[in-house]
N, C-alpha and C positions, 0 to 999 in steps of 0.2 A: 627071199628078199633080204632077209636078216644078215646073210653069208656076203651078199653083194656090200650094202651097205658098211659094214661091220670090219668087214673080215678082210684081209690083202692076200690071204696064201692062193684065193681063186682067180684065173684068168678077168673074171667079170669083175669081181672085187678090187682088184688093182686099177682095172681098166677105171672102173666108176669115181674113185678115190683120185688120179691121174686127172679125170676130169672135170672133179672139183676144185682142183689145185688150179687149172687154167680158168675155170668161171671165174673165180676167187681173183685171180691177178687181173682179168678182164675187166670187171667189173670196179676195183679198185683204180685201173689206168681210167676211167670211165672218169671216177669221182676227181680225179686228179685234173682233166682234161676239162673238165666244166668250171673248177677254177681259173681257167683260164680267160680272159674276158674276150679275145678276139675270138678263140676257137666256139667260146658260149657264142657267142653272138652269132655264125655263118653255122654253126653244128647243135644249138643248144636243143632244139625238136628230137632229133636223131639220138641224141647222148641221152634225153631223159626218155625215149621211148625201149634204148637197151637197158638200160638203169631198172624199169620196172620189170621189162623181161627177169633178169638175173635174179631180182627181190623173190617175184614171182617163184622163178623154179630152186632159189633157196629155202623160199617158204614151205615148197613142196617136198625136198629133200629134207627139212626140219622136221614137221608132219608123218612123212616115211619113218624116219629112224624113233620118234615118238610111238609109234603103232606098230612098229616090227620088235621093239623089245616087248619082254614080257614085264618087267619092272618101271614103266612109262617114269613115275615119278622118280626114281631113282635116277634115270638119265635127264630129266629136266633139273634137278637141281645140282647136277653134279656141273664139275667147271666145264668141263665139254659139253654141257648140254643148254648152260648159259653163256657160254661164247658164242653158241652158233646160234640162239635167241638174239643177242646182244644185234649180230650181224646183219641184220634181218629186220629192224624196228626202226632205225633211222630213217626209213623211206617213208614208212606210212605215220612217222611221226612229225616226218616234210610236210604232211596236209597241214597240218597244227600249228607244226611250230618251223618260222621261215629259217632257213640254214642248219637244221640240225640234217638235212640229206650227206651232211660233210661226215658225219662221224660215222659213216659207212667204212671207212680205212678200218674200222676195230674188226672189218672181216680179214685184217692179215694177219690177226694172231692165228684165226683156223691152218694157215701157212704152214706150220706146227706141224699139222698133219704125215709133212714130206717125211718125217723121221719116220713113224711109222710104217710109210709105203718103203721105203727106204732099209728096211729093217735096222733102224737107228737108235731104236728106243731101249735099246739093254746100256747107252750111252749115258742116257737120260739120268743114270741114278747121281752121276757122277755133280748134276747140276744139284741135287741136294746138299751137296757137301757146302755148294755156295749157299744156298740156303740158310744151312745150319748155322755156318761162318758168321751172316748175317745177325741173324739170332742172335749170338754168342756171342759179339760185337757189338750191340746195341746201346749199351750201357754206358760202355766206354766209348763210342762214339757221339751221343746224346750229350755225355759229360764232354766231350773236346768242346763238339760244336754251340753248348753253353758261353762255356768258356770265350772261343770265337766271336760270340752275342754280343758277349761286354764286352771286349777288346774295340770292338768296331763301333760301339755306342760311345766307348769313349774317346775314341780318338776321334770320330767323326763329330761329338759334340768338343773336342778342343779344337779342334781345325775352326768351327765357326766361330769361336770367341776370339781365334786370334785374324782370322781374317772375315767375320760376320760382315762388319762394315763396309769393307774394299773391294771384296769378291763379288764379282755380280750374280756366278752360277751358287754362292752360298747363301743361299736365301730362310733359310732355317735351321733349324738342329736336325731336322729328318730328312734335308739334304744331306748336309755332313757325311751322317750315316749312310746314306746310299755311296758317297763317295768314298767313304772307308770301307765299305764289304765290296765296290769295284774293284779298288785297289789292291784288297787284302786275298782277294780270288785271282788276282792278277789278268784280270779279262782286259782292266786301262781303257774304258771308253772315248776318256778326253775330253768327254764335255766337259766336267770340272777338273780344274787343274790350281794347286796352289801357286798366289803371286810372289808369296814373303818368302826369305828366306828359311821363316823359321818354320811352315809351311811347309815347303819345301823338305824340310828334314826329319818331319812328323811322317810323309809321303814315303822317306824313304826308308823310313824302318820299317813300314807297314808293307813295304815291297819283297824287301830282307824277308817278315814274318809272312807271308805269303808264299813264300815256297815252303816252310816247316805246315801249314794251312793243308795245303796238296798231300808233303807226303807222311803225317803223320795215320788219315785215318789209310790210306792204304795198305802201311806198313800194320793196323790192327787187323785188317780185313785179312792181309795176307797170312799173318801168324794164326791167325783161327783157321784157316782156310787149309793150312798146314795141320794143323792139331786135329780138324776133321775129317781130314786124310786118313791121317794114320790109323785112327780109334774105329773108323769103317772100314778098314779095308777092303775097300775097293775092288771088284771083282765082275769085268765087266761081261761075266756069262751068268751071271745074276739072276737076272730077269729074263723071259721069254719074252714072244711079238703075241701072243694070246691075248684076245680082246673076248671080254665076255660080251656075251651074245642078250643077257639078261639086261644090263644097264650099262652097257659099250665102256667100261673101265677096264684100263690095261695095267700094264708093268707088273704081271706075275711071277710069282717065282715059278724056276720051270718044273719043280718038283708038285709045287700045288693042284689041285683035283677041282676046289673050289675059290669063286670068286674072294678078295679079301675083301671089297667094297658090300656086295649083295650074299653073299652065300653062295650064288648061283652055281651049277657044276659046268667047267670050264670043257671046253671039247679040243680035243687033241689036235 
């Protein structure tokens, strides 16, 4: 059962995996289809009687892969073992609590999975790099987006001192602000709009600094993004598709014998 569940290099194994990809999208078009109020209304019986089916035989598949490794806890608190927990809780926490059956979408990260079946996951590492970049960026991103903070608290609290009174959408100072981090993201809602001229020319600097806004942290992300390119090189036969069998953790290297996660000994 272990090879089924686990594993992709087997007929059964692929086949099993294939066909949690379509529970998964079924089930998700499911949650999608009951927000909808006409189709709830003439379909709502039928949608939540597939709804528990799906819960049901997720639960059962969660269950499975809990009792087919040999390191059970190991794969419950790993991140694959709390995704597909995550998946699986918002139904019977519907008894409870009214509208939480929605956060069942959190079973399209399982989605993931296709790389795997896919033999896609020697790709995988390359998403590290963004990772790292992340990381690596924080600092100086933190520090822009400070930066940004106050630019937008003040211009959005001059905006209302010079049109507090005249403006009817400027009804406080933490309007303002909402209307200076619209302006300065350049998203432009239009609810508020300056009347004065002088308004008006506050507006459009803050339009002007709105594109520097956009491509300042991109241009950090991307230079790190570059930097951890190179210092990894990047080598995308890397990693095997080997999934341990002990506590269902992949992306080994293909020289390794043993799990990096469990210790477990990895099978060929």
């Amino acid at each position: 059962m272990n090879v089924v569940i686990f594993g992709t290099d087997t007929f059964w194994g692929k086949a099993f995996d294939i066909a949690l990809l379509l529970a998964i999208i079924l089930s998700i078009t499911i949650v999608m289809l009951e927000s909808v109020n006409e189709i709830d209304e003439n379909h709502g019986e039928a949608l939540k009687v597939f709804e528990w089916i799906f819960t049901i035989l997720f639960s059962v598949e969660y269950l499975a892969r809990v009792f087919s490794v040999t390191r059970p806890l190991k794969y419950i608190l790993s991140p694959i073992g709390i995704i597909d927990l995550l998946s699986i809780l918002p139904t019977y926490l519907g008894l409870f609590i009214t509208g939480s059956e929605s956060l069942q979408v959190l079973r399209s990260i399982r989605l993931l999975r296709v790389f795997r079946i896919l033999k896609l996951t020697r790709y995988l590492g390359e998403a590290s790099v963004i990772v790292e970049a992340l990381k690596a960026s924080r600092v100086k991103i933190t520090v822009f987006l400070g930066a940004v903070v106050i630019l937008a608290v003040i211009m959005g609290t001059l905006l209302y001192v010079i049109e507090g009174q005249t403006n009817p959408g400027l009804t406080s100072i933490p309007r303002g602000i909402y209307w200076a981090i619209v302006t300065l993201t350049t998203v432009g809602y239009g609810d508020i709009s300056p009347q004065t001229p002088l308004g008006q020319t506050i507006a459009a600097v803050i339009m002007i600094l709105g594109y520097g806004v956009i491509a300042v942290p991109t241009g950090i992300v991307s230079a790190e993004i570059t930097k951890s390119a190179m210092e990894s090189n990047l080598d995308p036969d890397k990693n095997d598709e080997r999934v341990c069998h002990h506590c269902a953790n992949g992306n080994h290297r293909p020289d390794a014998s043993f799990c990096h996660a469990c210790g477990g000994h990895l099978e060929d």
